[in-house]
ZALUM-433146 format. One record per atom (N, C-alpha, C, O): atom name; z, x, y. Coordinates in nm, 2 decimals, always signed. Layout:
% residues N
CA_Z_X_Y
...
This chain:
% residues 135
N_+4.15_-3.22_+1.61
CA_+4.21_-3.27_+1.49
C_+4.13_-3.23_+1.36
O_+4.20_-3.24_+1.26
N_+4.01_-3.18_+1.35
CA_+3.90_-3.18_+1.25
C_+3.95_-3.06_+1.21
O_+3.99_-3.06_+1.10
N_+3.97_-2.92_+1.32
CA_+4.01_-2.84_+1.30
C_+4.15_-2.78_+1.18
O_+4.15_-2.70_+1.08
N_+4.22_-2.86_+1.23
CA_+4.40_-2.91_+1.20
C_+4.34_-2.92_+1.05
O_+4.37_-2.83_+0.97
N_+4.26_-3.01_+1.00
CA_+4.22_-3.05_+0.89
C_+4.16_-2.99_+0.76
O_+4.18_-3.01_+0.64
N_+4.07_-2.87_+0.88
CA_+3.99_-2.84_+0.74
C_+4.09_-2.76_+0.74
O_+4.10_-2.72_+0.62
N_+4.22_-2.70_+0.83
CA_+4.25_-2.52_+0.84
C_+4.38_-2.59_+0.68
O_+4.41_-2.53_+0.57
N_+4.40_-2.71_+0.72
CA_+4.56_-2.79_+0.64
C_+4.42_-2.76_+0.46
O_+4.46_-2.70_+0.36
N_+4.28_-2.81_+0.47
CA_+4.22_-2.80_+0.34
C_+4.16_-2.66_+0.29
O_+4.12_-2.65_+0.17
N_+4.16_-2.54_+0.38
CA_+4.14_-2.41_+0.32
C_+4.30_-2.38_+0.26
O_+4.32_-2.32_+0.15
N_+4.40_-2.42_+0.34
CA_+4.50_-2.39_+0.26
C_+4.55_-2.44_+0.13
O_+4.59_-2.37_+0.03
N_+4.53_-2.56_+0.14
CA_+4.57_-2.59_-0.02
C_+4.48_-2.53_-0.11
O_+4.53_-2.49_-0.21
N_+4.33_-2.52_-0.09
CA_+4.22_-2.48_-0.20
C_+4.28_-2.34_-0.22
O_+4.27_-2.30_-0.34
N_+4.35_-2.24_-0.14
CA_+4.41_-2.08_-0.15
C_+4.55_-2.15_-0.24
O_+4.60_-2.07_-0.33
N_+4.60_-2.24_-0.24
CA_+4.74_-2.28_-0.31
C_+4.67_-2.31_-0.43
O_+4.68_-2.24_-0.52
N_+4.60_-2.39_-0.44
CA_+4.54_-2.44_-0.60
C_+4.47_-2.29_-0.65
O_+4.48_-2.27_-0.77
N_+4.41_-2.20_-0.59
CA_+4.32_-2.13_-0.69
C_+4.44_-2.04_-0.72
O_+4.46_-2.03_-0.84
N_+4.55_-1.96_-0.62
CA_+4.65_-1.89_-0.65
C_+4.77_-1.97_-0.77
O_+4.85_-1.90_-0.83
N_+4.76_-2.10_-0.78
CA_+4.81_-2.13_-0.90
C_+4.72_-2.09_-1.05
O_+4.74_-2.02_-1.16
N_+4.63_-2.14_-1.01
CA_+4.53_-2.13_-1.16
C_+4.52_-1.95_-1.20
O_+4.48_-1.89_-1.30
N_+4.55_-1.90_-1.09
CA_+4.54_-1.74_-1.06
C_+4.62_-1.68_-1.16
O_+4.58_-1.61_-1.24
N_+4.76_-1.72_-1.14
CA_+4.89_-1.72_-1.15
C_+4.92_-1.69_-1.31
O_+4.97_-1.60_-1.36
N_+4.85_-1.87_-1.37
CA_+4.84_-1.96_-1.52
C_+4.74_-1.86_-1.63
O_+4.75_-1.87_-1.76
N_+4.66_-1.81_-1.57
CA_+4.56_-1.73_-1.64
C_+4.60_-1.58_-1.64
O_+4.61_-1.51_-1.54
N_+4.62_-1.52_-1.80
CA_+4.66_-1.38_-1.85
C_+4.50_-1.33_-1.91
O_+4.41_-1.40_-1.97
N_+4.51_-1.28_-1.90
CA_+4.39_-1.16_-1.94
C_+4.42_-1.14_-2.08
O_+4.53_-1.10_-2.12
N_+4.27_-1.20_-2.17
CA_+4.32_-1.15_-2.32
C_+4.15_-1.09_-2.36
O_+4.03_-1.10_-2.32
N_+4.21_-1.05_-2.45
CA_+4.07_-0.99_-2.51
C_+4.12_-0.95_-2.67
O_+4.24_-0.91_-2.69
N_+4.05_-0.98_-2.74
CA_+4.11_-0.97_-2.90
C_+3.93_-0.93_-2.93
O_+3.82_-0.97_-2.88
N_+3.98_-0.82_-3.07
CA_+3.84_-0.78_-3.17
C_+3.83_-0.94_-3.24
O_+3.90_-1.04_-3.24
N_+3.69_-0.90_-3.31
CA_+3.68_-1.05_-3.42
C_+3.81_-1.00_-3.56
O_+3.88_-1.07_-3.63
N_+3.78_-0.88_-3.56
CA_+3.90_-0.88_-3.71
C_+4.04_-0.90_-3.63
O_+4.13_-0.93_-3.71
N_+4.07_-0.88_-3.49
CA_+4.21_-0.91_-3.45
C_+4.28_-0.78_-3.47
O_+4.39_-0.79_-3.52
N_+4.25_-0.66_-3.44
CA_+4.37_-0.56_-3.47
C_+4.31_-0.46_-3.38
O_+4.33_-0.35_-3.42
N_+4.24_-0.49_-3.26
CA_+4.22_-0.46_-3.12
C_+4.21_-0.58_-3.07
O_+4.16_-0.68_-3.12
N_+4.30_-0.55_-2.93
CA_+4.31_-0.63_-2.83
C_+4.37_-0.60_-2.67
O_+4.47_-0.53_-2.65
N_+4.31_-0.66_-2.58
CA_+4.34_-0.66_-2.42
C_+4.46_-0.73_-2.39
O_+4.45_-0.84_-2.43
N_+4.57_-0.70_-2.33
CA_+4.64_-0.83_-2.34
C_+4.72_-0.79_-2.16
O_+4.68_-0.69_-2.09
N_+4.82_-0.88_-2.14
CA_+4.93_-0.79_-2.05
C_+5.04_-0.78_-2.10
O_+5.05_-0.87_-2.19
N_+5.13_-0.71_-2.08
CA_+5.26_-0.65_-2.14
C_+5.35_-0.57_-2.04
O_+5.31_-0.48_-1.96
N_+5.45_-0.59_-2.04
CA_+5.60_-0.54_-1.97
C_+5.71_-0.48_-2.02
O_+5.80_-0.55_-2.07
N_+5.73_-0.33_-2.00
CA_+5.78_-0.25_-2.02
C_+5.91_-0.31_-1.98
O_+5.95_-0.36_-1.87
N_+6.01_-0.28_-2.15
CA_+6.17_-0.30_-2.09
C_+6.24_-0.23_-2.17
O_+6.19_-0.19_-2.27
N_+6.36_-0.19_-2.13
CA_+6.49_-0.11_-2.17
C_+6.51_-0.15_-2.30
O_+6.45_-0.25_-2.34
N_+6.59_-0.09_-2.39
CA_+6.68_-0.08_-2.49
C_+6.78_-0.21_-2.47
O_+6.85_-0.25_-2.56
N_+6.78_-0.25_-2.39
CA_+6.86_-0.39_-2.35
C_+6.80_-0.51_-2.35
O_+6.85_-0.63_-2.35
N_+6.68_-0.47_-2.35
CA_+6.59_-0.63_-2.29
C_+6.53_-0.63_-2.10
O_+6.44_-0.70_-2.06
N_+6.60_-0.55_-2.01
CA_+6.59_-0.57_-1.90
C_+6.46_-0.47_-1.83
O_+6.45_-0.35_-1.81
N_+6.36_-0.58_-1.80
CA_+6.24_-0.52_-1.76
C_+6.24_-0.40_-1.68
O_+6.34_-0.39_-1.60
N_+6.15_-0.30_-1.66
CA_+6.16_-0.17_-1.58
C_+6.03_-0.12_-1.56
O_+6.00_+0.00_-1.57
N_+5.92_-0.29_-1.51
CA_+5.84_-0.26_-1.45
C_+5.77_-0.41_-1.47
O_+5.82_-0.51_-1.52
N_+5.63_-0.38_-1.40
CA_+5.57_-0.57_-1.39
C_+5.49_-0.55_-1.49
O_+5.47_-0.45_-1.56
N_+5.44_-0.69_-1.49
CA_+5.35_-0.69_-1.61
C_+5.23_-0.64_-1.56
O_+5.21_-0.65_-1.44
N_+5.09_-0.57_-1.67
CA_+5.01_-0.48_-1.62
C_+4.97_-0.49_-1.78
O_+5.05_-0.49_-1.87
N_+4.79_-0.51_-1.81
CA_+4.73_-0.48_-1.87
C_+4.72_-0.35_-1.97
O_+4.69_-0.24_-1.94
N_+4.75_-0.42_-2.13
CA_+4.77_-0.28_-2.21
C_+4.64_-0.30_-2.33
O_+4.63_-0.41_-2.37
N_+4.59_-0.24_-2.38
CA_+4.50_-0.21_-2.48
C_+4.56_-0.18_-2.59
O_+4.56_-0.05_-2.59
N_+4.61_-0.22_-2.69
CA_+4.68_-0.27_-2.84
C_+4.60_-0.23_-2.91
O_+4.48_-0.24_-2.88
N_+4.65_-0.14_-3.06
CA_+4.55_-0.13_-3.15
C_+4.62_-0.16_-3.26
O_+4.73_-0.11_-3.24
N_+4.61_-0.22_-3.37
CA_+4.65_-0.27_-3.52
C_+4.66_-0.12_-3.60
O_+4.56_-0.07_-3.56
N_+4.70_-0.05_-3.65
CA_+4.67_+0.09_-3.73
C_+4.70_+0.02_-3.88
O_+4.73_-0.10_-3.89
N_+4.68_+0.12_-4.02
CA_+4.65_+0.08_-4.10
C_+4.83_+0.11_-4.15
O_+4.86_+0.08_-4.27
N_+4.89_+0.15_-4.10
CA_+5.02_+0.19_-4.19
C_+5.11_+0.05_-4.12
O_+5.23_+0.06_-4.13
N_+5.07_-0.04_-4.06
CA_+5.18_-0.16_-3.97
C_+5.22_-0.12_-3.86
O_+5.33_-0.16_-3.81
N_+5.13_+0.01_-3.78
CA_+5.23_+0.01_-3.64
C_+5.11_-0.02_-3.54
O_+5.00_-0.04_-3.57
N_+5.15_-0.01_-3.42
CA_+5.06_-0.03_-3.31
C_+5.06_+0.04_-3.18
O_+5.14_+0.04_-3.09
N_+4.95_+0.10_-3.19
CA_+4.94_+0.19_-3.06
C_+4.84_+0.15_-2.93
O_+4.72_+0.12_-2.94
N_+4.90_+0.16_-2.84
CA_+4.85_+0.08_-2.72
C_+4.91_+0.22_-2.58
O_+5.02_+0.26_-2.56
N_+4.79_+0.24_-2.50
CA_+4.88_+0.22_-2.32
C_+4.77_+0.16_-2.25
O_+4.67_+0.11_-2.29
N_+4.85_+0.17_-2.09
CA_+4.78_+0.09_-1.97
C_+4.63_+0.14_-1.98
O_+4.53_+0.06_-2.00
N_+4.63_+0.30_-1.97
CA_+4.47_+0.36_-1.88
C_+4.36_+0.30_-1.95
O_+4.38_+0.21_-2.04
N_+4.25_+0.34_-1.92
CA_+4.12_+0.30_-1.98
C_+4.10_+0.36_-2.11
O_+4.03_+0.30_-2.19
N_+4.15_+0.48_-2.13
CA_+4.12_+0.55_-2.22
C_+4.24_+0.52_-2.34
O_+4.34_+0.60_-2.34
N_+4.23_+0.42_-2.42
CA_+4.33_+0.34_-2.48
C_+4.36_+0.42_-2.62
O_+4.46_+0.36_-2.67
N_+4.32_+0.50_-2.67
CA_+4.36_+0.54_-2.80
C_+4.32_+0.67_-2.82
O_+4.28_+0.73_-2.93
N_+4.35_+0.75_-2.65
CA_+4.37_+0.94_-2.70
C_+4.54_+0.98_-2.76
O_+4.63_+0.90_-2.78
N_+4.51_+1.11_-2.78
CA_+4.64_+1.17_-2.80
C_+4.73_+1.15_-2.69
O_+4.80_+1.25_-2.65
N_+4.74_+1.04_-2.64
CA_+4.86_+1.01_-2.59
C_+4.88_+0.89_-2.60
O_+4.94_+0.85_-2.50
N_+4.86_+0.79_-2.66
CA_+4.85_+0.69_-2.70
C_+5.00_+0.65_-2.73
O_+5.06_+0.73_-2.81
N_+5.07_+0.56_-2.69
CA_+5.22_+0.53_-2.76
C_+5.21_+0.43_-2.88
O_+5.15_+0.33_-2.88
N_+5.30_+0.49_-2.99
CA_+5.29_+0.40_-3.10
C_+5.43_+0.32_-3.10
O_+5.53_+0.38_-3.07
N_+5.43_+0.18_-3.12
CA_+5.52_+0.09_-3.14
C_+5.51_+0.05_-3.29
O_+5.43_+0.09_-3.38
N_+5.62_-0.06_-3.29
CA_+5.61_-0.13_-3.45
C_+5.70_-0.26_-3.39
O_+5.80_-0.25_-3.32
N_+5.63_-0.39_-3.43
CA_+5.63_-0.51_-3.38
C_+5.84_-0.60_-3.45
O_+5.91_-0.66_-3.53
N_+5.83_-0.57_-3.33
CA_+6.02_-0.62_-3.35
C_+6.05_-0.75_-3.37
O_+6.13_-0.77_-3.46
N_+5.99_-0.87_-3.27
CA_+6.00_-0.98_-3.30
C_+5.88_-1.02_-3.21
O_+5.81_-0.96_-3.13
N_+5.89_-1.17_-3.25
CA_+5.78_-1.29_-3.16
C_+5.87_-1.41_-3.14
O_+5.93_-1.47_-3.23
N_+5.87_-1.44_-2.98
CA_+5.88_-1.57_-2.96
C_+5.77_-1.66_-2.91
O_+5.66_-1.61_-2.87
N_+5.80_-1.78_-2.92
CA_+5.75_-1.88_-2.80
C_+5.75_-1.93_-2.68
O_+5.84_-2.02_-2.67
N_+5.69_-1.90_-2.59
CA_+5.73_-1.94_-2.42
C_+5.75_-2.09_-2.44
O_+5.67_-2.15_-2.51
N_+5.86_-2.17_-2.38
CA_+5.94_-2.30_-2.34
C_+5.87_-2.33_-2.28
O_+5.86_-2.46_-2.29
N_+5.76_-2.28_-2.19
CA_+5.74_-2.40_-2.10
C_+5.60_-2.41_-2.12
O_+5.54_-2.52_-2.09
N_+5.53_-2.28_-2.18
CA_+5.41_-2.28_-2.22
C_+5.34_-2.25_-2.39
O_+5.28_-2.15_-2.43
N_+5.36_-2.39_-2.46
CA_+5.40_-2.37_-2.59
C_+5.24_-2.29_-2.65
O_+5.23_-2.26_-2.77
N_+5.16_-2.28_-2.57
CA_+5.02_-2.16_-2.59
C_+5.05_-2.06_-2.65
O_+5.02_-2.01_-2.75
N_+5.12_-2.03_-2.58
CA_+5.21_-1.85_-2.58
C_+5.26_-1.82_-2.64
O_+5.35_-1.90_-2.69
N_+5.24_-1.70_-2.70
CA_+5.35_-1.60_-2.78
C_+5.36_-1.45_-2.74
O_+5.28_-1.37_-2.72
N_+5.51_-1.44_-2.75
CA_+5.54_-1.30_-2.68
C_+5.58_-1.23_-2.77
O_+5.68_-1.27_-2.83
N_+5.52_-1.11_-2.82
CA_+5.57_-1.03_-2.92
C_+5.65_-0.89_-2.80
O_+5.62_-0.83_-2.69
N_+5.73_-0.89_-2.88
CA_+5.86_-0.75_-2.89
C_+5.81_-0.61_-2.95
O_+5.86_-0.59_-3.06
N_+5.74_-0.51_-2.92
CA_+5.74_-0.43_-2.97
C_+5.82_-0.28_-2.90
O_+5.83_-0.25_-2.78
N_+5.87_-0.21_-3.01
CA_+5.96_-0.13_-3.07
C_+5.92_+0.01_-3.07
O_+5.88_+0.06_-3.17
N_+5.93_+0.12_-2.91
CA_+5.84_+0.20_-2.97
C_+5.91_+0.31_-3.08
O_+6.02_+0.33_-3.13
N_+5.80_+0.36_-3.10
CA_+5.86_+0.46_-3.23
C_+5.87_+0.57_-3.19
O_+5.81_+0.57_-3.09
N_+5.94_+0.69_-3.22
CA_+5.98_+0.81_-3.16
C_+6.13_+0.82_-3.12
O_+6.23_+0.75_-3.15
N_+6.10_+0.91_-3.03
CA_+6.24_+1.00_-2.96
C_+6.35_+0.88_-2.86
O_+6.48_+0.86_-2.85
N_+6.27_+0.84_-2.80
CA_+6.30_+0.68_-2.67
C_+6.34_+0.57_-2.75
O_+6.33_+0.54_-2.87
N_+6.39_+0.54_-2.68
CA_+6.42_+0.35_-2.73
C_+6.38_+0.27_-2.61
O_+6.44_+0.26_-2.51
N_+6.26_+0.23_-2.63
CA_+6.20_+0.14_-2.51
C_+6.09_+0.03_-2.54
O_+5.98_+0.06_-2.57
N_+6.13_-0.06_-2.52
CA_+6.07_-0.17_-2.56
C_+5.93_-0.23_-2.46
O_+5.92_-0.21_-2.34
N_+5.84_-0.29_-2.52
CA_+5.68_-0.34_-2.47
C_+5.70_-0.49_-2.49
O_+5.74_-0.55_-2.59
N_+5.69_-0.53_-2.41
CA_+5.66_-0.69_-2.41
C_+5.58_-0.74_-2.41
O_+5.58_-0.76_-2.28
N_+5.43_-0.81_-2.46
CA_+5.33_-0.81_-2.46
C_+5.31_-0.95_-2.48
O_+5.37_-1.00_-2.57
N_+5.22_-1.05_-2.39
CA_+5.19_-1.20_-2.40
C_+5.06_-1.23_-2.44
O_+4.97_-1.17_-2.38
N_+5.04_-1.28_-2.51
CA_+4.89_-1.34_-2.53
C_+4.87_-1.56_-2.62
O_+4.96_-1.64_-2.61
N_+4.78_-1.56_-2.66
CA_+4.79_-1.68_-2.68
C_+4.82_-1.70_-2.81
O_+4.77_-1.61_-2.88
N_+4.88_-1.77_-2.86
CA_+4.96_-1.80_-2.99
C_+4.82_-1.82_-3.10
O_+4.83_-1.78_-3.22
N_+4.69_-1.89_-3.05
CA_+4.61_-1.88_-3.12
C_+4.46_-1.80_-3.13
O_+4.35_-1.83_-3.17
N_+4.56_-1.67_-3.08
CA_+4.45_-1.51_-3.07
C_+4.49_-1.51_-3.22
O_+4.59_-1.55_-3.28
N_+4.34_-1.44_-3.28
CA_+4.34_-1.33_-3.35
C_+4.46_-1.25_-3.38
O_+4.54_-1.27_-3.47
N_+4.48_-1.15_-3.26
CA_+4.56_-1.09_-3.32
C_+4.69_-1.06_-3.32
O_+4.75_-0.96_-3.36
N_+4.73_-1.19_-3.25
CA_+4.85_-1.30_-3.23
C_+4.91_-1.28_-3.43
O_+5.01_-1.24_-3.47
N_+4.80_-1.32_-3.48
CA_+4.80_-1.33_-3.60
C_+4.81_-1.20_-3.68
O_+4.89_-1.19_-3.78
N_+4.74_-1.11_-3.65
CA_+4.75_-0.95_-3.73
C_+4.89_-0.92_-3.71
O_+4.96_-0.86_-3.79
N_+4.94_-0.99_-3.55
CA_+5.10_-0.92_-3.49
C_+5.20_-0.96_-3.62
O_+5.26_-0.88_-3.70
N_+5.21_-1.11_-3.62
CA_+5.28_-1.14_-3.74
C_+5.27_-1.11_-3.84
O_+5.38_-1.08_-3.89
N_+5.12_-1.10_-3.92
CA_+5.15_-1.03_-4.05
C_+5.22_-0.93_-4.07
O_+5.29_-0.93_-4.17
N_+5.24_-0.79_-3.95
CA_+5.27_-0.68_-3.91
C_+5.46_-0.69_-3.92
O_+5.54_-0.60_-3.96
N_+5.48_-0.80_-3.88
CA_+5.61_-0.87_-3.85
C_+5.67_-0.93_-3.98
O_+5.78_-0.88_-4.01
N_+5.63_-0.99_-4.02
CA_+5.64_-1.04_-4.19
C_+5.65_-0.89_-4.28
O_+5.71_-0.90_-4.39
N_+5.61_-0.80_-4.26
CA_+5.57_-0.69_-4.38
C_+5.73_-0.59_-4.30
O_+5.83_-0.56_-4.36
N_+5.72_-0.56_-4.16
CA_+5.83_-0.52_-4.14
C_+5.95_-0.58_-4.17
O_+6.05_-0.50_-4.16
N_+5.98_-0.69_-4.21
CA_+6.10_-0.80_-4.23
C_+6.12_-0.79_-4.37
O_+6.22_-0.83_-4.42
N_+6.02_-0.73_-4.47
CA_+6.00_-0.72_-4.60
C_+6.08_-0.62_-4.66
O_+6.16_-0.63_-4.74
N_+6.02_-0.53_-4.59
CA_+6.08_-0.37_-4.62
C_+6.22_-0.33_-4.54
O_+6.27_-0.22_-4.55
């Protein structure tokens, strides 16, 4: 029976840490906010995702656009530039904010990118978003 018990208490402790697992996104923001780690999900011209989510390296540029990819090497000549489309709020997790970005060029393919509503550069996103809504 002891057995039965602990095997019934390694399982739940593997169910609770794969939740908290789950709840926890990877963020990393500069102090000025216009670098940052975040995760982000590649989607169509439609909205419909066309891949998982997967850690991107974001950079703020000085003209309002943002260039970010996956690899480690986050800001060579191959770097993809976006320009920030919209931001919502996650429903169920009112922390959150998902910005829309827009890439620029030849494609129409959209980045979906999550981080915490009160990052840094949660905040550069919006100004970026305000100035595009301007012009």
């Amino acid at each position: 029976m002891k057995d039965v018990l602990a095997l019934v208490g390694v399982f739940a402790t593997l169910g609770v840490l794969w939740r908290l697992f789950t709840l926890i996104d990877p963020h990393w923001s500069s102090k000025d906010g216009h670098r940052c780690i975040t995760v982000g999900q590649e989607a169509s011209a439609t909205g419909q995702s066309t891949g998982r989510w997967r850690d991107y390296r974001l950079a703020a540029t000085e003209d309002g656009l943002v260039t970010g990819r996956r690899s480690q090497r986050a800001f060579g000549p191959d770097a993809v530039v976006y320009r920030v489309l919209s931001e919502s709020i996650d429903a169920r997790r009112k922390n959150k904010s998902t910005f829309c970005l827009e890439r620029v060029g030849e494609e129409t393919s959209l980045l979906v990118v999550r981080m915490p509503s009160s990052s840094r550069t949660a905040a550069v996103f919006r100004e970026l978003l305000d100035d595009s809504r301007e012009t």
